[in-house]
C-alpha positions in Angstrom: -109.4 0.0 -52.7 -109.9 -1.2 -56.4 -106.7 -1.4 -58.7 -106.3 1.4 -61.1 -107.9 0.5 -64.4 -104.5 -0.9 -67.0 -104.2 1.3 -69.9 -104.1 0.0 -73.6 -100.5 1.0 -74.7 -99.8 0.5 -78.3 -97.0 1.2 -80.2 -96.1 1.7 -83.4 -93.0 2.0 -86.3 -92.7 2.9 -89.4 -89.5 0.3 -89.1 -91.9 -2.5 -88.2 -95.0 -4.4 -89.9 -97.1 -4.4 -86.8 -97.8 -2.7 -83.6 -96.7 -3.5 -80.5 -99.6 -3.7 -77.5 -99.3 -4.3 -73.9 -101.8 -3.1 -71.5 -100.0 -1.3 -68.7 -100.4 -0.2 -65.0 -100.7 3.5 -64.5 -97.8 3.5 -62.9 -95.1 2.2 -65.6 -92.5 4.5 -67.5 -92.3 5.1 -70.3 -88.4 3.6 -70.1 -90.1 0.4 -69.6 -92.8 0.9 -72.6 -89.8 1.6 -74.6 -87.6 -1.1 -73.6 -91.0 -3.7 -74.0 -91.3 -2.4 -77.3 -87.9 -2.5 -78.7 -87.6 -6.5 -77.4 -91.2 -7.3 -79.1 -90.3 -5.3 -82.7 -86.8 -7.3 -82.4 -84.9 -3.7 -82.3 -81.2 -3.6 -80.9 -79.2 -1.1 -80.1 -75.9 -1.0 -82.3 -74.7 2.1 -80.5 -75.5 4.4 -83.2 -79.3 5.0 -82.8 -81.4 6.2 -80.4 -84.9 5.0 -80.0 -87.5 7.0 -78.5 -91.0 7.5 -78.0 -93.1 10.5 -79.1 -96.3 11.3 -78.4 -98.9 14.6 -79.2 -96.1 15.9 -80.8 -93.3 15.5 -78.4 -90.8 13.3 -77.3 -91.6 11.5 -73.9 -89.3 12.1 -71.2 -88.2 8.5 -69.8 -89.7 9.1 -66.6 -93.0 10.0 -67.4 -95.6 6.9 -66.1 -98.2 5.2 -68.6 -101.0 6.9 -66.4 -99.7 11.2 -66.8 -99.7 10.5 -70.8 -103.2 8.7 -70.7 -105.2 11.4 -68.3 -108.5 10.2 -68.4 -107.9 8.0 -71.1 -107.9 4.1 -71.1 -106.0 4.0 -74.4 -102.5 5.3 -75.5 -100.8 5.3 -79.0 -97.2 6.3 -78.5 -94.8 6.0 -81.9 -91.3 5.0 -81.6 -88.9 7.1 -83.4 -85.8 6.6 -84.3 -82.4 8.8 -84.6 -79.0 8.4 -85.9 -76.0 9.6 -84.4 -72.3 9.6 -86.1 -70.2 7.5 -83.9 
């Protein structure tokens, strides 16, 4: 049976110069696209924002895999956003 095709993930913030890419299994949350991302763009959490991705106009739930965003698609373009909660 023949691997399911990796999907082109990229990534992108208006707090960075450049995107992040990664192509991903079908299979991989979006938790893990997020973490990847925030490493690679050299974001850390300092307890008072939350980072999150957003795609087709809503926020992706952490559990949601690479492949259910994609559909049929062997490309996605998911933004990180950011928000900023009083501590």
């Amino acid at each position: 049976m023949p691997q399911p095709q990796e999907i082109k993930t990229t990534v992108t913030s208006a707090l960075a110069g450049h995107p992040y890419q990664h192509d991903y299994a079908p299979q991989v949350t979006a938790t893990s696209v997020l973490s990847d991302a925030l490493i690679a763009f050299g974001f850390g959490s300092d307890g008072t924002t939350r980072y999150y991705l957003f795609f087709d106009g809503h926020e992706v739930p952490p559990e949601a895999t690479v492949g259910e965003l994609a559909g049929h698609a062997r490309a996605l373009h998911l933004k990180l956003r950011t928000e900023t909660t009083n501590g």
